[in-house]
C-alpha positions as CSV (number, residue, x, y, z in Angstrom):
1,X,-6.6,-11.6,-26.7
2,X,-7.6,-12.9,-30.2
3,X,-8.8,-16.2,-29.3
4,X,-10.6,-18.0,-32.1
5,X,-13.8,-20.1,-30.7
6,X,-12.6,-23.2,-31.4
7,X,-9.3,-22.5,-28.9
8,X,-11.9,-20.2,-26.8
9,X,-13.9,-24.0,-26.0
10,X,-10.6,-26.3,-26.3
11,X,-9.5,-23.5,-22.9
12,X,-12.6,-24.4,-21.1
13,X,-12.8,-27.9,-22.2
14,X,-9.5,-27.9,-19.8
15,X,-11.4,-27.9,-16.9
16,X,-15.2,-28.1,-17.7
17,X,-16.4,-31.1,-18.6
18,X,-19.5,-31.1,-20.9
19,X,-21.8,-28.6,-21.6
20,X,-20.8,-27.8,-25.1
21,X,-23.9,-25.7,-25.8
22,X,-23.0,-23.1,-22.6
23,X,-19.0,-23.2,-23.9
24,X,-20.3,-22.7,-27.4
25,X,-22.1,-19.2,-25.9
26,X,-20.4,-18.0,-23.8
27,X,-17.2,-18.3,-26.7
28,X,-19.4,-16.2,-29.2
29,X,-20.5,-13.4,-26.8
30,X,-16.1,-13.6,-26.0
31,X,-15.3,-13.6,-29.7
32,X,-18.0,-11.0,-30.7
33,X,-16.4,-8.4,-28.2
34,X,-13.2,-9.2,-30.0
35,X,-15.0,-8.4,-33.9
36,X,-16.9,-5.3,-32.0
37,X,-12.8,-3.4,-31.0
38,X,-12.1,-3.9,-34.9
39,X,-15.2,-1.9,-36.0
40,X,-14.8,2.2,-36.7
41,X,-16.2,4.2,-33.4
42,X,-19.5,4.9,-35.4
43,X,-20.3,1.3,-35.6
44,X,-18.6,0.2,-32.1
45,X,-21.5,2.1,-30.2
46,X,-24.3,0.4,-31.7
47,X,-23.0,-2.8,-31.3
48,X,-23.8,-4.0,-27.4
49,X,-23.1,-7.6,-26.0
50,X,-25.8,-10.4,-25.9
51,X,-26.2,-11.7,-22.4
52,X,-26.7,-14.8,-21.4
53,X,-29.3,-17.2,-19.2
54,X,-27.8,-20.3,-17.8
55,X,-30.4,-22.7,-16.6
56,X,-29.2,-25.5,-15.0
57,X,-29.2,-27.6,-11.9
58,X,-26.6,-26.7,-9.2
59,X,-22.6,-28.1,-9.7
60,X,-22.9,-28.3,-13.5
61,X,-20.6,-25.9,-14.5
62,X,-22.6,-22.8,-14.8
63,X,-20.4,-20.5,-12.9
64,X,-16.8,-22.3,-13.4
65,X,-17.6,-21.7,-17.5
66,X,-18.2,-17.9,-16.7
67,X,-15.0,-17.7,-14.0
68,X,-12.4,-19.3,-16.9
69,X,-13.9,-17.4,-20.0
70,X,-13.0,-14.2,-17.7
71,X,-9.6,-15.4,-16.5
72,X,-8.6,-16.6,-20.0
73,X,-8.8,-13.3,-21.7
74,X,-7.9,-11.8,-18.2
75,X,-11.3,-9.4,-18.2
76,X,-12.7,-7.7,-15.2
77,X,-14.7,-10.0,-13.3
78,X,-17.1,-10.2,-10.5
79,X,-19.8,-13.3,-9.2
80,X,-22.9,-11.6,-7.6
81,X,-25.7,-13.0,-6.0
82,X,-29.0,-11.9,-6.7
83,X,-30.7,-12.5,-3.4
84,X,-28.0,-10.3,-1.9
85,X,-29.5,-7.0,-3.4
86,X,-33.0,-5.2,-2.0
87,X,-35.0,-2.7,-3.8
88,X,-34.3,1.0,-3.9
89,X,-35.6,2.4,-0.6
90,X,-34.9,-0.6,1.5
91,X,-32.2,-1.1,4.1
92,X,-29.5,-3.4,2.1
93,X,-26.9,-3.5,-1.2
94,X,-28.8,-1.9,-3.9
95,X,-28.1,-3.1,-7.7
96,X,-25.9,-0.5,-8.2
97,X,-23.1,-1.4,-5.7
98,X,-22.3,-4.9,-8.6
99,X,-21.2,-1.6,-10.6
100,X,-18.9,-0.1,-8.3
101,X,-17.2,-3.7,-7.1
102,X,-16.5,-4.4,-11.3
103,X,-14.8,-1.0,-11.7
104,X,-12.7,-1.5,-8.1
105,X,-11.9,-5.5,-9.2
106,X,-10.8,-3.4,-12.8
107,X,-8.8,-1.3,-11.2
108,X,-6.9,-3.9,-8.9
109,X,-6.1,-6.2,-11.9
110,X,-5.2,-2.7,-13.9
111,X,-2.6,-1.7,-10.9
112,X,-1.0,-5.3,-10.9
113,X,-0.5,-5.4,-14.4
114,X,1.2,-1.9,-13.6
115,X,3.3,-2.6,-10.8
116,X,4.5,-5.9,-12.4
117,X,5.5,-3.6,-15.3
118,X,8.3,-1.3,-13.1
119,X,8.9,-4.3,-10.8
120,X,12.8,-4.4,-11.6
121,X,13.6,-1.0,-10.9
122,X,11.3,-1.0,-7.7
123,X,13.4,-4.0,-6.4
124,X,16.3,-2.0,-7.0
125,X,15.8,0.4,-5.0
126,X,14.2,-1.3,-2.0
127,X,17.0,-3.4,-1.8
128,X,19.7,-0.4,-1.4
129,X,16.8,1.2,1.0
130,X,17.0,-2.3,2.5
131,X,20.4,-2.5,3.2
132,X,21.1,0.9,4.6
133,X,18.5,-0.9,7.5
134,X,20.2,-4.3,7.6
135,X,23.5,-2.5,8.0
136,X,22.2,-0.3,10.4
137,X,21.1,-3.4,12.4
138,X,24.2,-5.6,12.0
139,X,26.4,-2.6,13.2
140,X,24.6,-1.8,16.1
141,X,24.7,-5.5,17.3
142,X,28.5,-6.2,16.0
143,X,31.4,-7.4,18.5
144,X,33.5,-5.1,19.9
145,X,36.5,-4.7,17.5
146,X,34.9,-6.1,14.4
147,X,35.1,-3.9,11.3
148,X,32.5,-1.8,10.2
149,X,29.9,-2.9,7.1
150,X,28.9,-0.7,4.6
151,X,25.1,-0.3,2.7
152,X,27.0,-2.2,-0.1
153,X,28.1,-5.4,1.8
154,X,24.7,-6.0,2.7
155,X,23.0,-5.5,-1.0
156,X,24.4,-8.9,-2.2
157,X,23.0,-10.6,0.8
158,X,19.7,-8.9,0.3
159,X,18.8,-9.5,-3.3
160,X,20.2,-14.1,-2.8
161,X,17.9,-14.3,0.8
162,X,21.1,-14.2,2.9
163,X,19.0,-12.0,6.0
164,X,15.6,-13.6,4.7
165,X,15.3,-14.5,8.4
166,X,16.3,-11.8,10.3
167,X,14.4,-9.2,12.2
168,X,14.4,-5.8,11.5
169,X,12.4,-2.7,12.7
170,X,11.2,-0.4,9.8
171,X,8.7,2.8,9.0
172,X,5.6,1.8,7.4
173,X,2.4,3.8,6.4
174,X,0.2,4.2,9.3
175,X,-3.4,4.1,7.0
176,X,-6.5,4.2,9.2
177,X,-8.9,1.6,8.6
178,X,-12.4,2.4,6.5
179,X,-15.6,2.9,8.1
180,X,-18.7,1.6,6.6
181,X,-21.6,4.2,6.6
182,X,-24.1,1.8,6.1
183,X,-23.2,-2.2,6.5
184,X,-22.3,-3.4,3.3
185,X,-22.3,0.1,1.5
186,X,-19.8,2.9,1.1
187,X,-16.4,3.3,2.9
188,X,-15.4,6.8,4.6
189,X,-11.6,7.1,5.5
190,X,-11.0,9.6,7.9
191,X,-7.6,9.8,7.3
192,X,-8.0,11.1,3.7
193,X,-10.6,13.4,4.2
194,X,-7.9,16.1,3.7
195,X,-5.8,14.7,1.1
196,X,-2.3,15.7,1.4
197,X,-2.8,18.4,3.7
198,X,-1.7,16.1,6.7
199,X,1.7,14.6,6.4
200,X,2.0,10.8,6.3
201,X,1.8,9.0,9.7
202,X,4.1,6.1,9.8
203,X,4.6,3.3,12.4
204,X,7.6,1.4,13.8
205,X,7.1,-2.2,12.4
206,X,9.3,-5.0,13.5
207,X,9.1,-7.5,10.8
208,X,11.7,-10.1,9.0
209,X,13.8,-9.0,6.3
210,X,12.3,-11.5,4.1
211,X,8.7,-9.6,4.4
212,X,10.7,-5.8,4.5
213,X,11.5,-6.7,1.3
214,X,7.6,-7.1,0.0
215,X,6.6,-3.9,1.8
216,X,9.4,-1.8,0.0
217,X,9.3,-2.9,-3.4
218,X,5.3,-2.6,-3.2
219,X,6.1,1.1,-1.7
220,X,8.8,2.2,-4.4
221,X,6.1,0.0,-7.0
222,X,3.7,2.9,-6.1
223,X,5.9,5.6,-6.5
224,X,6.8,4.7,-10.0
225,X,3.3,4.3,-11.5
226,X,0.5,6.9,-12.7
227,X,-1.9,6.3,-10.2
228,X,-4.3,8.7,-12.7
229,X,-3.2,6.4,-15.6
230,X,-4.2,3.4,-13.7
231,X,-7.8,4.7,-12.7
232,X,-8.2,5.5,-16.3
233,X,-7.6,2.5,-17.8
234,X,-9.1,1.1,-14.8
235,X,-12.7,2.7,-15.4
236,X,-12.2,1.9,-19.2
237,X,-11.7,-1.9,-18.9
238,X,-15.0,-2.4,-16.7
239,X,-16.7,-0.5,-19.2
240,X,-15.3,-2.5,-22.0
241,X,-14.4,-5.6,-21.0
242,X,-16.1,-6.3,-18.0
243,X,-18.4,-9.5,-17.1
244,X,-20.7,-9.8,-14.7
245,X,-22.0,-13.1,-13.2
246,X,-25.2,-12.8,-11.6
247,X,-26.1,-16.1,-9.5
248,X,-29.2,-17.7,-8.1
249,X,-31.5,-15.2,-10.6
250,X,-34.0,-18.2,-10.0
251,X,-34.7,-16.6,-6.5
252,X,-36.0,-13.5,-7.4
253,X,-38.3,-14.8,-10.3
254,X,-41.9,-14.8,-9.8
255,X,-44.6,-12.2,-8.5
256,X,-45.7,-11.8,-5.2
257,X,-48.6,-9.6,-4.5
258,X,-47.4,-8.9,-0.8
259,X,-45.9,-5.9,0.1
260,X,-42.5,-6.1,2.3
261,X,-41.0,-9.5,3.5
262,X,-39.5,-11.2,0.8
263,X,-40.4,-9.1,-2.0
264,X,-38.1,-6.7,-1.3
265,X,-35.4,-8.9,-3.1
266,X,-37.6,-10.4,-5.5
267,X,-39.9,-8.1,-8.3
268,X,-38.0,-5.0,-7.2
269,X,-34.7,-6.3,-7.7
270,X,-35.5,-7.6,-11.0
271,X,-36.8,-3.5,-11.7
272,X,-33.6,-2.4,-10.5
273,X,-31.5,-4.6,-12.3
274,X,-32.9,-3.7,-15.9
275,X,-31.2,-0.5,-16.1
276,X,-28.1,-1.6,-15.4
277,X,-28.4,-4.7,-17.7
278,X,-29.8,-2.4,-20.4
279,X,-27.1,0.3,-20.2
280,X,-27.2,3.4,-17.8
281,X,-24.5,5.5,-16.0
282,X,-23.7,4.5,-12.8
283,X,-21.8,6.7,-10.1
284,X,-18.4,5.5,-8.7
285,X,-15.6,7.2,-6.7
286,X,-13.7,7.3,-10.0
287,X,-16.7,8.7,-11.7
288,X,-19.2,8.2,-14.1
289,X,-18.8,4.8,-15.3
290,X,-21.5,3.3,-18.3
291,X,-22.7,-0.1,-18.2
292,X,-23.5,-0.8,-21.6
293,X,-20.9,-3.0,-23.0
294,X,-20.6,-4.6,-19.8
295,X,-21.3,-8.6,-20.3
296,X,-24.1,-9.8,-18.1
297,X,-24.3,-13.6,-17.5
298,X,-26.9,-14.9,-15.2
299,X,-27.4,-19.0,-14.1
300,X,-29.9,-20.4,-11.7
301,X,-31.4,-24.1,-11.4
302,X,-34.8,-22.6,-12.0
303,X,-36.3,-26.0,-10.1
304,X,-39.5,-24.0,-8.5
305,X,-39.6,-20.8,-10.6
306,X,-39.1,-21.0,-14.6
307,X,-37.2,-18.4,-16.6
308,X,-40.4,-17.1,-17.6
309,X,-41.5,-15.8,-14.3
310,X,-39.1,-13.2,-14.3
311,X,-40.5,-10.0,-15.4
312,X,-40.5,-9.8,-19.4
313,X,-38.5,-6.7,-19.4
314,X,-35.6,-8.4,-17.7
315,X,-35.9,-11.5,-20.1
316,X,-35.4,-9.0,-22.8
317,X,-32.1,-8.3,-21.6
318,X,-31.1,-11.8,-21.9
319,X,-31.5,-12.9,-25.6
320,X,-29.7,-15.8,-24.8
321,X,-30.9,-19.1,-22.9
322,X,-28.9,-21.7,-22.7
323,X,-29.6,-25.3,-20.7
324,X,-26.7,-27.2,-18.6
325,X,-27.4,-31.0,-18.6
326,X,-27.2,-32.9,-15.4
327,X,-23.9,-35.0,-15.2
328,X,-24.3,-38.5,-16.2
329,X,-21.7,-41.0,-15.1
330,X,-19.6,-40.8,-18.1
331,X,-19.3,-37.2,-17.3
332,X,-18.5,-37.9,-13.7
333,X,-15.4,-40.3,-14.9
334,X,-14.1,-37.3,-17.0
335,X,-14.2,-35.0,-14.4
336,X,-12.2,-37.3,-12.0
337,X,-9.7,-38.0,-14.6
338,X,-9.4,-35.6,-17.3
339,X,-9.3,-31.4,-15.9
340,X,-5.7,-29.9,-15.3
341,X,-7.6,-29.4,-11.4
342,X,-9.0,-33.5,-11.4
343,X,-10.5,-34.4,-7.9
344,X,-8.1,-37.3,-7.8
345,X,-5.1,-35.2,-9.1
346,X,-6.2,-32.9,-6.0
347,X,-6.5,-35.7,-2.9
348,X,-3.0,-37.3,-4.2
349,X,-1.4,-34.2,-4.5
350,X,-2.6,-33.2,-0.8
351,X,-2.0,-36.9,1.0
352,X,1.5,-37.0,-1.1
353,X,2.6,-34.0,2.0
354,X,1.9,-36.5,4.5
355,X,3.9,-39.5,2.3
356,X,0.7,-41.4,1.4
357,X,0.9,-42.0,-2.1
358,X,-2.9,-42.9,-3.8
359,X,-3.3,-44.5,-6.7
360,X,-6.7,-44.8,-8.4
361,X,-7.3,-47.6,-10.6
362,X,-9.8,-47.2,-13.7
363,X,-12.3,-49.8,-12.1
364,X,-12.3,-47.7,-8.8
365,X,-13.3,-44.1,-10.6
366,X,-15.8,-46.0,-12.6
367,X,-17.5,-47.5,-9.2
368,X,-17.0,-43.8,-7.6
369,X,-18.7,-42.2,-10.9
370,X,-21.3,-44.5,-10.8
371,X,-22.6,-44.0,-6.6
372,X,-22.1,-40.7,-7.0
373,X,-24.9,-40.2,-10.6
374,X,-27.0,-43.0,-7.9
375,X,-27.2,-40.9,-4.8
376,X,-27.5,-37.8,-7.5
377,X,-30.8,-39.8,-8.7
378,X,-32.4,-40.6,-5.4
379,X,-31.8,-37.4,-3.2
380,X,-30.3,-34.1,-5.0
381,X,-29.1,-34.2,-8.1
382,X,-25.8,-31.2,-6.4
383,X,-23.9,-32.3,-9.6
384,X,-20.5,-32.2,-9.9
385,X,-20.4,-31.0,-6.1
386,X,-21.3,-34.7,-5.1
387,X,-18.2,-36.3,-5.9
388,X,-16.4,-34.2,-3.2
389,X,-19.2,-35.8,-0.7
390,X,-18.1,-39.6,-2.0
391,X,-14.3,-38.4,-2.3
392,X,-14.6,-37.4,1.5
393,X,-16.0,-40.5,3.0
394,X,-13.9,-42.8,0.8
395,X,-10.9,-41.0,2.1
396,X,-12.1,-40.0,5.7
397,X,-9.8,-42.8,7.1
398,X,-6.8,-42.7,5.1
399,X,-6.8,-38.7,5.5
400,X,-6.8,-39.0,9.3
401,X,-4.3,-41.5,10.1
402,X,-2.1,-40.1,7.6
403,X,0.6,-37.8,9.9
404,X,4.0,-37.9,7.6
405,X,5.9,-39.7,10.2
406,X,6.4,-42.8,8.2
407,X,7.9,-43.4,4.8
408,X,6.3,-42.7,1.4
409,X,3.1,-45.7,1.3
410,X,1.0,-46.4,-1.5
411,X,-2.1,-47.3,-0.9
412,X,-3.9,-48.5,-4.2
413,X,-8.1,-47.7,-4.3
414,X,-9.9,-49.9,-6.4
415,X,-13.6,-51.7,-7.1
416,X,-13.9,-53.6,-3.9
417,X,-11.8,-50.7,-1.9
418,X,-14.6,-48.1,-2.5
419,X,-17.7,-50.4,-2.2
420,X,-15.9,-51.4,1.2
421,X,-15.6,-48.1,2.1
422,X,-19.2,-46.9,0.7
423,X,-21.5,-49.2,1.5
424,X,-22.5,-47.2,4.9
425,X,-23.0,-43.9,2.8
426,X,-25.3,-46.2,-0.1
427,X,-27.1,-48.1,2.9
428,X,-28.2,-44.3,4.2
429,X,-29.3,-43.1,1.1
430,X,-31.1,-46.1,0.3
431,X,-33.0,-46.1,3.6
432,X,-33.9,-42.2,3.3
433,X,-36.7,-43.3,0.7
434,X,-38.9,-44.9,3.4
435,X,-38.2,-41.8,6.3
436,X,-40.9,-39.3,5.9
């Protein structure tokens, strides 16, 4: 997608409030990768992207501005921990295994884009298969003395959600469940050990036309695409396109001159992670697959450890350090007003089901912005994340003896509503100062 930065930043300014100096990054590394596919094949190899540090304390954005960069240009995508991964040698998920989930995550946006592609004539033709089933079933369980229906009676019916609630019994693939060789490492599949020497097991299925229809269309979908073609492109996106976001890097910073214990996901990681960061070849199931035009972002709140305690190698590979503010209380007003996904646009949607209908006024989010950067102040500063805490216990009573029973109520929140409702939570964090 050719996405200048400007509209890359206007996209994110959607549903990110603040941090221009992250969107302003993270939309040049996007934008670069765009000027790097118009350069000849000589030039396109030298060129690799420049990953990114976000530092930053926690619920300030830093992964949200990595999730909707990938989402807007619809790129291959993955959020990793850091302190999931152990050292080569060491029972666990090695560094590798962030690899191999890209290139499957690639591969399942790859097949979507596929099957949404032949999803007409798929439809097609699981509705005829359909109806031969439908009829069968209406037949079987007509009066005695009623006329026969044919497959072509039934295909109307089908396609406007006439038998949506009816039950049928169908054939569906009988595929044996994965084992995992080692806990949260490979997959073996018994069942396609030999390939296509077997013949398919299938299962009787009793399920509701409505859901028939889903299984079939995503059957004859299957049949209709290159599965080869989809690997391919697959593999070629990750490689490409992919990005990486690499969480809570702050953990494994810092040197440790024990062996074992914790280290194991600390100095070693870091090690491990370099070549992959750098550019290597990493073994999949679909092959060979090279990381070095992959996108690597990483964020962590680096409170106890500093960026420069992780081993100067690995800071190498991240040219790029940008810092996320803490949210002040302007900020927090924003954010409860202005995203497409507002925290107020979120509890009115979800009370509206149960006819309660809120309605904020301006001098209520302005008291709600304002406790919630206070509490941020005097016990963690959990950023945006803090609002849901104040949103919570502002609404905890509303939320509960809402049942949809009655007509549609509104119930109007303002100043002296939430300082009502508050006071209990500012009176606790007020008297935490004095409890040792």
């Amino acid at each position: 997608m050719n996405l200048s930065l400007k509209q890359i930043v206007t996209e994110l300014d959607k549903y990110i409030v603040g941090q221009d100096k992250a969107k302003r990054a993270v939309a040049v590394a996007l934008r670069n990768r765009y000027r790097r596919s118009k350069l000849s094949l000589d030039l396109m190899e030298e060129v690799t992207p420049k990953n990114i540090i976000m530092k930053g304390p926690t619920g300030v954005g830093k992964t949200e501005i990595a999730r909707r960069l990938a989402r807007l240009v619809k790129a291959p995508f993955i959020k990793v921990e850091a302190t999931k991964y152990t050292e080569v040698g060491y029972v666990g998920r090695d560094v590798e295994s962030m690899i191999r989930d890209l290139v499957e995550c690639s591969i399942h946006l790859v097949r979507e884009e596929y099957m949404a592609s032949v999803n007409e004539r798929a439809e097609f033709t699981a509705y005829k298969r359909l109806s031969r089933v439908v009829c069968t079933a209406l037949n079987t369980n007509r009066a005695e003395g009623v006329e026969e229906i044919n497959p072509n009676q039934t295909l109307e019916g089908i396609a406007s959600g006439v038998y949506d609630e009816m039950i049928i019994e169908i054939d569906v693939k009988d595929v044996p469940k994965a084992m995992e060789i080692v806990p949260g490492g490979a997959e073996i599949n018994i069942g396609s050990i030999f390939g296509d020497m077997m013949p398919k097991r299938t299962k009787k299925k009793k399920v509701t036309v409505k859901e028939a229809k889903k299984l079939y269309i995503e059957e004859e979908s299957e049949k209709l695409i290159d599965e080869d073609a989809v690997v391919s492109e697959g593999v070629r996106r990750a490689e490409q396109e992919g990005i990486i976001f690499i969480d809570e890097i702050d953990k494994i910073a810092g040197k440790s001159d024990k062996k074992g214990g914790p280290d194991v996901s600390r100095e070693g990681v870091q090690r491990d992670i370099l070549p992959i960061v750098e550019g290597c070849t990493v073994q999949t199931k679909y092959g060979m697959v090279k990381t070095d035009y992959i996108l690597f972002i990483a964020a962590g709140a680096f409170h106890v450890s500093s960026v420069s305690d992780l081993i100067p190698e690995l800071q190498g590979r991240f040219p790029v350090l940008v810092e996320l503010s803490s949210l002040t209380k302007e900020d927090f007003i924003k954010i409860l007003t202005t995203p497409k996904n507002a925290i107020t646009l979120q509890y009115t949607t979800l009370l509206e089901v149960d006819n309660i209908k809120l309605v904020f006024t301006p001098d209520a989010i302005e008291e709600i912005a304002s406790l919630s950067e206070a509490i941020n102040e005097r016990t963690e500063d959990i950023g945006a994340r803090r609002l849901h805490t104040v949103m919570e216990n502002l609404l905890e009573d509303i939320s509960f003896n809402a049942s949809g029973d009655y007509p549609l109520t509104e119930v109007v929140i303002d100043k002296k509503y939430v300082q009502d409702h508050l006071q209990q939570v500012v009176n606790s964090q007020n008297l935490r100062k004095y409890i040792l």
